[in-house]
C-alpha positions as CSV (number, residue, x, y, z in Angstrom):
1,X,-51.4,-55.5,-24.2
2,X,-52.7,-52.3,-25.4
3,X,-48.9,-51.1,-26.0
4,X,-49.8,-52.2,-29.7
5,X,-52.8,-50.2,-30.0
6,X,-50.8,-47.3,-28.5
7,X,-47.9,-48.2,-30.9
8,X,-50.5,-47.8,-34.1
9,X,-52.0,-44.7,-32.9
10,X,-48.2,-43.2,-32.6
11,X,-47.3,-44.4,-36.1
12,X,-50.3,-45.3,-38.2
13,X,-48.7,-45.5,-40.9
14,X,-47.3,-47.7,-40.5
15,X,-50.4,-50.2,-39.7
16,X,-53.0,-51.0,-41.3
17,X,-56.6,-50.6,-41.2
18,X,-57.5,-53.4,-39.4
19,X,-54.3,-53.1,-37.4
20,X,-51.7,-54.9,-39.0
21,X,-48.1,-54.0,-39.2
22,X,-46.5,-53.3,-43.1
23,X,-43.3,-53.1,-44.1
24,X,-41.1,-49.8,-44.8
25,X,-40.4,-50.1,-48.4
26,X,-39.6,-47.8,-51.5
27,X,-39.9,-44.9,-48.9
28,X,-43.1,-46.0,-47.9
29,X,-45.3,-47.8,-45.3
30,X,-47.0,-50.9,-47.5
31,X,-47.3,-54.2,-48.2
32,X,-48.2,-56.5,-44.8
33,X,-46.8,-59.5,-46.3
34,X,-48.0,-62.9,-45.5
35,X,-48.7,-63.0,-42.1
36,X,-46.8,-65.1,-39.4
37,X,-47.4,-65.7,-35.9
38,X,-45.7,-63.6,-33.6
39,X,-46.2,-64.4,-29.4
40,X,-45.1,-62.2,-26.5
41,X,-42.0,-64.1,-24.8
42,X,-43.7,-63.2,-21.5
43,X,-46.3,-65.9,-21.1
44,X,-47.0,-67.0,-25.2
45,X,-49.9,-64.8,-26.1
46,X,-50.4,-63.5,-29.6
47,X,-48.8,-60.2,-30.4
48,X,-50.4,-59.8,-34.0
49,X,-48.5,-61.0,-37.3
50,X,-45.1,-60.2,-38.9
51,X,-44.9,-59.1,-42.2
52,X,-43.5,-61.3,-44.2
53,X,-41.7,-60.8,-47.4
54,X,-41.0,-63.2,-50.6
55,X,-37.6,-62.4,-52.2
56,X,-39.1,-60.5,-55.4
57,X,-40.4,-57.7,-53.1
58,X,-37.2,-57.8,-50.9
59,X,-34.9,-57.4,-53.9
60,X,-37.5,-54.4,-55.1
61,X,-37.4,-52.8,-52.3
62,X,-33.2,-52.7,-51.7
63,X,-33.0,-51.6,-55.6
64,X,-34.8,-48.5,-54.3
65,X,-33.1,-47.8,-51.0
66,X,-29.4,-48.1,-53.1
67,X,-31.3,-45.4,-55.4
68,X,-31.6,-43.4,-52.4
69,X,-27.8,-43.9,-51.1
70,X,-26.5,-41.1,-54.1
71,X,-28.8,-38.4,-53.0
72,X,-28.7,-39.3,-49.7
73,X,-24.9,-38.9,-50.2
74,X,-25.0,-35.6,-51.7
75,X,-26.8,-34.1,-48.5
76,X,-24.7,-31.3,-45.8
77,X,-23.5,-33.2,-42.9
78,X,-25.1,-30.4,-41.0
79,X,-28.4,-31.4,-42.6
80,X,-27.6,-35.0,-42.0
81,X,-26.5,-34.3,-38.6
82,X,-29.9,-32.0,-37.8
83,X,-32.4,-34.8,-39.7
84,X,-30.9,-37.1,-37.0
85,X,-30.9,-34.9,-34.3
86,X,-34.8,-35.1,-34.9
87,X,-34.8,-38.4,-34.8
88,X,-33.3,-38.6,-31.2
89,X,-36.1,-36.2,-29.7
90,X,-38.8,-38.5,-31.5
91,X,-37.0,-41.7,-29.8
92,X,-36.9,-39.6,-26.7
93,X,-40.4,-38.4,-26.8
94,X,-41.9,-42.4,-27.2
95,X,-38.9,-43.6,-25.0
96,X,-41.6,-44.8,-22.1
97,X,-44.2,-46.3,-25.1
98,X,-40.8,-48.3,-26.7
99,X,-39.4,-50.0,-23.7
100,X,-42.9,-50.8,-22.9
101,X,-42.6,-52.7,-26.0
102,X,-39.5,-54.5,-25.3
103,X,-40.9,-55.8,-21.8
104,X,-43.9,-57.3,-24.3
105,X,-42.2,-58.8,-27.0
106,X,-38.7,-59.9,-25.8
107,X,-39.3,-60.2,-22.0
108,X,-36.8,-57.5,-20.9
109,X,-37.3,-56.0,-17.6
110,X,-38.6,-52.4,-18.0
111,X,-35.6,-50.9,-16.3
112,X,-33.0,-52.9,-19.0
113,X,-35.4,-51.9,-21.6
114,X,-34.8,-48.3,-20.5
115,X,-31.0,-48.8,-21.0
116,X,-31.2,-49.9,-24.1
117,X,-33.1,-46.8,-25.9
118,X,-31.0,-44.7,-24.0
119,X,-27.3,-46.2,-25.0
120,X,-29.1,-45.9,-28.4
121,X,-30.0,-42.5,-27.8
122,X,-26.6,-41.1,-26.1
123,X,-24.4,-43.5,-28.5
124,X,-25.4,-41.5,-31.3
125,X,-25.5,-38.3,-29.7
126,X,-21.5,-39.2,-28.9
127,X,-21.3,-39.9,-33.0
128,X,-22.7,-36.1,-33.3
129,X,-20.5,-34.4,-31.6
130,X,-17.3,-36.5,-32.9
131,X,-19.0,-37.5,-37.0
132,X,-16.6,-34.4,-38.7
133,X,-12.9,-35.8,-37.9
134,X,-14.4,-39.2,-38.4
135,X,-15.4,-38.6,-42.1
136,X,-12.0,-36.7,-43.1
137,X,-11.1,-38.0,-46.2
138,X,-13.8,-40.6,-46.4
139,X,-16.6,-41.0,-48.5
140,X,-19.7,-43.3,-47.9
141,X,-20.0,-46.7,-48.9
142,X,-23.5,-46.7,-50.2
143,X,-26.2,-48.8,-49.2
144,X,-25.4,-50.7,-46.0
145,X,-27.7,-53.6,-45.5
146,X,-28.3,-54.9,-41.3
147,X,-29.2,-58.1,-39.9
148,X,-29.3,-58.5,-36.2
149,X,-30.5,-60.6,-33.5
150,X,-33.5,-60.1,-31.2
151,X,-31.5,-58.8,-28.1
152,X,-30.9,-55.4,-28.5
153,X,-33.4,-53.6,-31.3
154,X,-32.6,-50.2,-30.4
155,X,-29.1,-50.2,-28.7
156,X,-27.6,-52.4,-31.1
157,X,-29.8,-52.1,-34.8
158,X,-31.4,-48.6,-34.7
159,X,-28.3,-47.5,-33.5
160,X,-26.3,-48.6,-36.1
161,X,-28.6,-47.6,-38.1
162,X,-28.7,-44.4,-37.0
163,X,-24.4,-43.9,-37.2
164,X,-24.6,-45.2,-40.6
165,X,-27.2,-42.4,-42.0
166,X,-25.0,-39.9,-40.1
167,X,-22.1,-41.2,-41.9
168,X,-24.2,-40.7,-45.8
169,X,-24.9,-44.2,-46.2
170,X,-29.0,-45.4,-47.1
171,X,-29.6,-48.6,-44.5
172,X,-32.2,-51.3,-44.8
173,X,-32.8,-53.4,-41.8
174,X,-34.3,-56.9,-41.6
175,X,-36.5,-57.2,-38.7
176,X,-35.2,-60.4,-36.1
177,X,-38.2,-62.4,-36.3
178,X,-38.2,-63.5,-32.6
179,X,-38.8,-60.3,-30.6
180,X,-38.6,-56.2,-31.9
181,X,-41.3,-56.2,-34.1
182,X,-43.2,-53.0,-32.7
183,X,-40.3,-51.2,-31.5
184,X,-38.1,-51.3,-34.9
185,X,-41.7,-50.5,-36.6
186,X,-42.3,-47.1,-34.4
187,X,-38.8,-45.9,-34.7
188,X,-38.1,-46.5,-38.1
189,X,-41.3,-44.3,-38.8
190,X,-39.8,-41.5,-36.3
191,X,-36.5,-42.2,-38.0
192,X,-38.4,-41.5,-41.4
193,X,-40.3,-38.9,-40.5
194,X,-37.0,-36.7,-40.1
195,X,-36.1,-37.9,-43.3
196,X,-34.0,-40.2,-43.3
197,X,-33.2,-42.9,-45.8
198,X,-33.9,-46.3,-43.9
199,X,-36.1,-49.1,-45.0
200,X,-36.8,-51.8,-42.8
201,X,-38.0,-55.4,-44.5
202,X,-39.5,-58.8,-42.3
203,X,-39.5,-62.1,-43.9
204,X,-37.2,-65.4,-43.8
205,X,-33.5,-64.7,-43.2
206,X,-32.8,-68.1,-45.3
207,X,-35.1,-66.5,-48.4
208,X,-34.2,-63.1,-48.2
209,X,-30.5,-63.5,-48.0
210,X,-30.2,-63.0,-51.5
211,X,-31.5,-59.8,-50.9
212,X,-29.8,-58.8,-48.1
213,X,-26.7,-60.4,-48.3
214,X,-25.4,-61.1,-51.9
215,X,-27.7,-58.3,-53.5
216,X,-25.7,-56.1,-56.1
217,X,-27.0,-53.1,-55.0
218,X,-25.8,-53.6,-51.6
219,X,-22.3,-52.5,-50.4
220,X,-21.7,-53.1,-47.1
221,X,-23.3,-55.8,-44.8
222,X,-23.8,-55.5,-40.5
223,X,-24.6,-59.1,-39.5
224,X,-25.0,-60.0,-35.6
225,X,-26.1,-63.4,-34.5
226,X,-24.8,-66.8,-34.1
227,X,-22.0,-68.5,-35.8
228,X,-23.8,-71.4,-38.2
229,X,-25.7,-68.5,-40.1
230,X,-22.8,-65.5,-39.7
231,X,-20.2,-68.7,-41.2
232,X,-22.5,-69.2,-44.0
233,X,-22.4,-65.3,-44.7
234,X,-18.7,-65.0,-44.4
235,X,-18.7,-68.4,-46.9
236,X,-21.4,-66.6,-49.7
237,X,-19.2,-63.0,-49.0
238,X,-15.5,-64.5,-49.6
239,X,-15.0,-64.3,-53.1
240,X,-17.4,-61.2,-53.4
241,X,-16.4,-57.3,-53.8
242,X,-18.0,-56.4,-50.9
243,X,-17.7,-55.2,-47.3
244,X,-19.0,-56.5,-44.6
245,X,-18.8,-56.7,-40.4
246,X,-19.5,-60.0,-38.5
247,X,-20.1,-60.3,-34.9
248,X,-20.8,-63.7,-33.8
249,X,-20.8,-66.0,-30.6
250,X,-18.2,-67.5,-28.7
251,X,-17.5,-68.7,-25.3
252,X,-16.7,-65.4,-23.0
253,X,-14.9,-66.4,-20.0
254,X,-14.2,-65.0,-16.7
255,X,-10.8,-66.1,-15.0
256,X,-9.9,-65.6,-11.4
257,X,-6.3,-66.0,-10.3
258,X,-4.7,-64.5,-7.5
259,X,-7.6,-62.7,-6.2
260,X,-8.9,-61.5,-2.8
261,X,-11.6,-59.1,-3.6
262,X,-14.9,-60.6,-3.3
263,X,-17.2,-58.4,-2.4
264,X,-16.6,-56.2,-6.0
265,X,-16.8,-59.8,-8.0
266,X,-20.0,-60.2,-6.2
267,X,-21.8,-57.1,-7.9
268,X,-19.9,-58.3,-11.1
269,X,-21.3,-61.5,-11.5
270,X,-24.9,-60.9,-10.6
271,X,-24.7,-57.9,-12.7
272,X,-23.8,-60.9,-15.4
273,X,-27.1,-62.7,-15.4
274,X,-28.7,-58.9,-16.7
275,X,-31.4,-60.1,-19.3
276,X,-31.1,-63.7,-18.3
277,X,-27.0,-63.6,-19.8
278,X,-29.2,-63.4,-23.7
279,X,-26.2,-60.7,-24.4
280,X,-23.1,-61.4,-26.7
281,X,-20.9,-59.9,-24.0
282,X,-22.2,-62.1,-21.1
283,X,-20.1,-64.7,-19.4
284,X,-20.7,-68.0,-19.4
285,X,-17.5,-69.5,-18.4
286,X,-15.6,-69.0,-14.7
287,X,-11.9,-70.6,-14.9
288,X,-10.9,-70.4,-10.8
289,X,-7.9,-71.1,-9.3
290,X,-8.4,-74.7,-7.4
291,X,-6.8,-72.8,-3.8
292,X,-9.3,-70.0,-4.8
293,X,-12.5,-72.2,-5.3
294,X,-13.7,-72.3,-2.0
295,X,-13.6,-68.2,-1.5
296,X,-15.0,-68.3,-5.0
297,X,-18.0,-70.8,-4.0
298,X,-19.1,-68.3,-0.8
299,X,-19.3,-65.3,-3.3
300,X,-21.1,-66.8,-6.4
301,X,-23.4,-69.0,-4.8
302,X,-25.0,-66.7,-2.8
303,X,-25.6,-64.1,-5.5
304,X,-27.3,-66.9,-7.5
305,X,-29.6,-67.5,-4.6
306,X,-30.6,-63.7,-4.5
307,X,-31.4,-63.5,-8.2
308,X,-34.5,-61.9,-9.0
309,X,-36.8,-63.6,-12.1
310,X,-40.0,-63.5,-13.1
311,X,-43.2,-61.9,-15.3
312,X,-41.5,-58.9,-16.1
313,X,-45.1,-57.0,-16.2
314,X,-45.8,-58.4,-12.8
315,X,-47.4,-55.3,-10.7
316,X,-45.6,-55.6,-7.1
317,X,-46.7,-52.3,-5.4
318,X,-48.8,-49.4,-6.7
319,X,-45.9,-46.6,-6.0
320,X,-43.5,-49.4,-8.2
321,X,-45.9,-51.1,-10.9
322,X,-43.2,-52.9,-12.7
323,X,-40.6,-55.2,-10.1
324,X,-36.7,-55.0,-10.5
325,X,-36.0,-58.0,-11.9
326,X,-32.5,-59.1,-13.3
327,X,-34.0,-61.2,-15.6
328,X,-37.8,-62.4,-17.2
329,X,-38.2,-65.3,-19.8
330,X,-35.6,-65.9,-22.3
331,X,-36.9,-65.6,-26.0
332,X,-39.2,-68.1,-26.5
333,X,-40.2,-71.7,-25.0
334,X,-37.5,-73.6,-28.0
335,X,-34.7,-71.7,-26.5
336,X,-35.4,-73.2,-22.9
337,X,-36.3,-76.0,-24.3
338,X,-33.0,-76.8,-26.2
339,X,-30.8,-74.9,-23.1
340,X,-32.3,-78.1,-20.9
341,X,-31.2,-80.5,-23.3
342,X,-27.6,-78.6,-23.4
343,X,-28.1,-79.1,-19.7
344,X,-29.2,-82.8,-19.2
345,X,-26.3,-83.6,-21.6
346,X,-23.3,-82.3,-19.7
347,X,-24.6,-83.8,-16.4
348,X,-25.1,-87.1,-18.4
349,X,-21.7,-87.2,-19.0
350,X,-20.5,-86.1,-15.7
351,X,-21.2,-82.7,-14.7
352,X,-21.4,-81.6,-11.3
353,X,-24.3,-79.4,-10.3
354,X,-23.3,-76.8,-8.1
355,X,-26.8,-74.5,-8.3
356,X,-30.5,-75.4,-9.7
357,X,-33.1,-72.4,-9.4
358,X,-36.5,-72.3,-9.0
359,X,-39.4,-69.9,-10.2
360,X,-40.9,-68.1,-7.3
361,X,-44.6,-68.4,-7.4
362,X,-44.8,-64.6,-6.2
363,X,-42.7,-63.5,-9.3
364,X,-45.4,-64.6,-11.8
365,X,-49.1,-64.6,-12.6
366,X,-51.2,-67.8,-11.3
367,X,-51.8,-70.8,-14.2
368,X,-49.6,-68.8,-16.6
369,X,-47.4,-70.2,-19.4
370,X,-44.0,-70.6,-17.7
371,X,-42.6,-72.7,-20.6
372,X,-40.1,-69.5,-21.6
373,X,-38.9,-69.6,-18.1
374,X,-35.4,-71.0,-16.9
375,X,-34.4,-70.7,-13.6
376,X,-30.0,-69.8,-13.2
377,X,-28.2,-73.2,-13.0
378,X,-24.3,-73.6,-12.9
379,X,-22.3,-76.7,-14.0
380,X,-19.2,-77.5,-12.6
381,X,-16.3,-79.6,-14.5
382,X,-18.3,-79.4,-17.9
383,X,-16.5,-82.1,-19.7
384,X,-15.0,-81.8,-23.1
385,X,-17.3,-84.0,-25.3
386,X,-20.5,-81.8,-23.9
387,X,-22.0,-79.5,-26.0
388,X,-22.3,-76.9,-23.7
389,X,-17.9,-77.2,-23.4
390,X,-17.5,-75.7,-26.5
391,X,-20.8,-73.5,-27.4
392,X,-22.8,-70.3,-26.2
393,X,-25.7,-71.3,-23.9
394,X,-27.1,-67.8,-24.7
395,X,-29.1,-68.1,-21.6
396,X,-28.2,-68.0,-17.5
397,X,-26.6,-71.4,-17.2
398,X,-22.7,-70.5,-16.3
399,X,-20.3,-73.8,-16.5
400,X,-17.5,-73.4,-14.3
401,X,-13.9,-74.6,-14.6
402,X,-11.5,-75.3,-11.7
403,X,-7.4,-75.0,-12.7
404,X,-3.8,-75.7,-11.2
405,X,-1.7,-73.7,-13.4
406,X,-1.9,-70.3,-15.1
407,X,-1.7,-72.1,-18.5
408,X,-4.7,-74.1,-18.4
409,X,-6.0,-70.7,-17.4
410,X,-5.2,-69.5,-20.5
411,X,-6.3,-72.6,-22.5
412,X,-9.7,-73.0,-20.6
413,X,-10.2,-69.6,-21.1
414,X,-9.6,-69.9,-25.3
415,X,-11.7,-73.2,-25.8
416,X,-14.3,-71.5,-28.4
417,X,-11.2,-70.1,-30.3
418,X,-12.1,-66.8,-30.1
419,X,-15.0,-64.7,-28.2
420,X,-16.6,-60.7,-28.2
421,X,-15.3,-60.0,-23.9
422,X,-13.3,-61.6,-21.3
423,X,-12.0,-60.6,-17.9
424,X,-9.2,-61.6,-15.7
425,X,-9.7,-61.0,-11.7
426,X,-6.5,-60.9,-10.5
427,X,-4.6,-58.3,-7.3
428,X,-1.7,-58.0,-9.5
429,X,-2.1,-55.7,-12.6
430,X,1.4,-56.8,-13.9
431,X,-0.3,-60.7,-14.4
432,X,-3.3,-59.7,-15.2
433,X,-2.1,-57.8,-18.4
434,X,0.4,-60.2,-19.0
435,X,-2.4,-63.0,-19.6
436,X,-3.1,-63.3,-23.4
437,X,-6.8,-63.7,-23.0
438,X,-9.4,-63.9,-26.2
439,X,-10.6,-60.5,-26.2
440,X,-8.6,-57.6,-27.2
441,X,-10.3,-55.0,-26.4
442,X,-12.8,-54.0,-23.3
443,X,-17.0,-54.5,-23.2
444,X,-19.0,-52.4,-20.3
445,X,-17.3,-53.7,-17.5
446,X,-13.3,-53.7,-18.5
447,X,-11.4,-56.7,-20.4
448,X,-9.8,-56.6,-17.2
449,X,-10.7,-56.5,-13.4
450,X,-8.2,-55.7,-11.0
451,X,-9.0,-55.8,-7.4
C-alpha cells in the first residue's frame, strides 16, 4: 500500500495536502471533487477517493482544453514529436512505480502490468518514427475527448492519448472509475510536464456525458466499453456533426476444424485466460468439430487445471517477490457476483459443466476478502435462451460449442453479430481463409491459426 504515497511524492501536484488526488483541469492540478470510495480489486481495502466532478466544472474545464487545441495545433511536429518523446522517458523512468499501481488497483499481475506500459511505450514510439507520411495532407481535428474502460489505462488510454497529441489534437480523458486512478494521475502529470495539452476529468460517466460526449467544443470522441452505454453514444452522436470511434463488446470466438496440432492450441488457449479473459480481444467461445471434441477435451482441460490465480501481491520466494500468475481478481466483487449468476443461469437451463476451479489456499493471504475472486469455469452446450449465449462474460468462464457442419461453424461463430478478434484452427490454410469469420482484421495472436 505505500505505492500511493510513492505515487504523491512523484507527482505532488497533483495531490493534495492531506493526500488526496485532484483533477487535471484548465492546465492545472485542482479541484478534488467530491470524494467517492475507491477499493483495491485485490482483497477490497480503501485506496483513497476519486475525484469527482459535477457537470458545470466538466463542461469548464473542456471549454479550456478546446482553447488549447488551436495553439496546440499551430506547434512544429518536431516540437510535438520531442514534447512526446519526453513523455516516454518520464513513463519509462516511473515504469516499476506504475505497474506497481496496476497490480493495486485493478488486480493485474505485475508481469501483465509490465506489458501494458511498455506496448504504451513502444506503440507510440512506432507512431514517432511513422507520424510524417501519416499527417500528409491532413490537418487535426481539434479537441478529441476519451472514455475508456478500466482494463488497459496505459496501453489502451494514455496511448491514445499520447498518438492524438502527436497528431496536434488537445485530449481530455475521463478516468474509468473502477480501477486506474493513480496510474492515469502520475502519467498525465509526466505527460504535462513535457507540455502537452491533456486534461484528464473523474466523475459520473451518466452526468458528465454532456461534457464529454455531446459538448460543442469537442470534435472527435474515443469511446471503449460495453455495448448498453457505447449504443447510447452512437444513439446521442447520430444526428450530430461530429466524429467519433466505438469499440465495444461482442462474443469473440475460437473455431477448430480440421485440426491436428495440439500442443501449439495448448499455449494459445492458456495464454487466453491472461488477466482473467477482462480483455476485449479474449475468447470466450470454442465452436469444435464434434469428431474433433475428444482431442480437443485432452488439450483444454488440462491447461485449465494448470492455471495459475491468486493475490497478485502474494510474496512466493525472496529471489521472486511477486508470483507468475495468469490471472488475480477480476475488477471488483459485483463483477463476480453477476458472472455467477450468468453462470447458475445457463446450467439451470441445461448447460453441461465440463470444468469448475478452485482458489488455492497457497495463492492467497489467510482470512482475506476473496469475494473479487473467480476461479476458470467452462460450459458446454450453452443453450440459446441463456444469457451468457449471446453476451461477453468479460471474465474466465469460456462456453463451448460442439458442431457437425462447417456452416453451423460459421453461424455459432457469428451469434453476437459482430465481435473485436476471432480465430479459425484449421491444417488447411485454403479453408481456413475461406471461412467468413466476424473479424476482419488480426488481434495479437493472428485472426487466423494455422497448424
Amino acid at each position: 500500500m505505500s505505492n500511493i504515497p510513492a505515487t504523491a511524492a512523484q507527482a505532488p501536484e497533483a495531490f493534495t495536502s492531506d493526500g488526496h488526488v485532484l483533477n487535471l483541469l484548465e492546465g492545472e492540478w485542482s479541484n478534488p471533487g467530491s470524494g467517492r470510495h475507491y477499493e483495491s480489486a485485490i482483497d477490497g481495502r480503501s485506496l483513497g477517493q476519486i475525484p469527482m466532478l459535477d457537470l458545470q466544472t466538466a463542461r469548464s474545464a473542456v471549454k479550456f482544453a478546446k482553447s488549447e487545441a488551436s495553439d496546440w495545433a499551430a506547434v512544429d511536429l518536431d516540437e510535438r514529436k520531442r514534447r512526446v518523446f519526453l513523455c516516454l522517458e518520464g513513463l519509462r523512468e516511473q515504469r516499476k512505480l506504475i505497474a506497481l499501481l496496476l497490480v493495486w488497483e485493478i488486480g493485474k499481475p505485475y508481469a501483465q502490468a509490465l506489458l501494458d506500459i511498455d506496448r504504451c511505450i513502444s506503440g507510440v514510439e512506432w507512431y514517432l518514427e511513422n507520424i510524417e507520411s501519416m499527417l500528409e495532407k491532413r490537418r487535426p481535428l481539434g479537441l478529441i475527448s476519451n472514455i475508456a474502460s478500466w482494463n488497459y489505462p496505459m496501453s489502451v488510454l494514455m496511448h491514445a492519448v499520447l498518438v492524438q497529441v502527436l497528431a496536434g489534437n488537445a485530449a481530455v480523458s475521463k478516468t474509468p472509475t473502477d480501477g486506474g486512478l493513480y496510474a492515469l494521475t502520475l502519467a498525465h502529470a509526466i505527460a504535462r510536464r513535457a507540455g502537452l495539452p491533456v486534461s484528464l476529468v473523474s466523475g459520473s460517466g451518466g452526468q458528465l456525458s454532456d461534457a464529454l460526449v455531446r459538448n460543442e467544443f469537442v470534435d472527435c470522441l474515443a469511446f471503449v466499453g460495453g455495448k448498453t452505454s457505447g449504443g447510447a453514444i452512437a444513439a446521442s452522436l447520430y444526428d450530430a456533426d461530429k466524429r467519433y470511434l466505438l469499440e465495444m463488446e461482442g462474443v469473440n470466438a475460437y473455431g477448430v476444424w480440421q485440426f491436428s496440432d495440439w500442443p501449439n492450441l495448448a499455449q494459445q488457449i492458456r495464454k487466453g485466460f491472461d488477466y482473467g479473459k477482462q480483455r476485449c480481444t479474449a475468447y470466450a467461445r470454442y465452436v469444435i468439430q464434434r469428431e474433433l471434441f475428444p482431442q480437443f477435451l485432452e488439450t483444454y482441460l488440462p491447461v485449465l487445471r494448470s492455471l495459475q490465480f491468486g493475490n497478485p501481491v502474494l510474496v512466493e520466494r525472496d529471489d521472486d517477490p511477486l508470483p507468475k500468475l495468469d490471472f488475480g481478481p477480476l475488477i471488483n466483487s459485483k463483477k463476480v457476483e453477476d458472472l455467477r449468476v450468468l453462470y447458475t443461469e445457463a446450467l439451470g437451463k441445461g448447460a453441461v459443466s465440463l470444468h469448475e476451479g478452485e482458489v488455492a489456499k497457497d495463492r492467497v493471504l489467510p482470512n482475506q476478502d476473496l469475494s473479487a475472486y473467480l476461479p476458470p469455469a467452462a460450459l458446454l452446450n450453452i443453450p440459446r435462451n441463456s444469457r451468457l449465449y449471446h453476451n461477453e462474460p468479460f471474465g474466465p468462464i469460456d462456453t463451448i460449442v460442439v458442431v457437425d457442419h462447417i456452416e453451423e461453424l460459421i453461424s455459432e461463430m457469428n451469434v453476437s453479430n459482430g465481435s473485436l478478434v476471432s480465430s479459425i484452427a484449421c491444417d488447411d490454410p485454403q479453408t481456413a481463409r475461406w471461412l467468413p469469420v466476424p473479424s476482419p482484421y488480426t488481434d495479437e495472436d493472428g485472426a487466423f491459426y494455422v497448424g
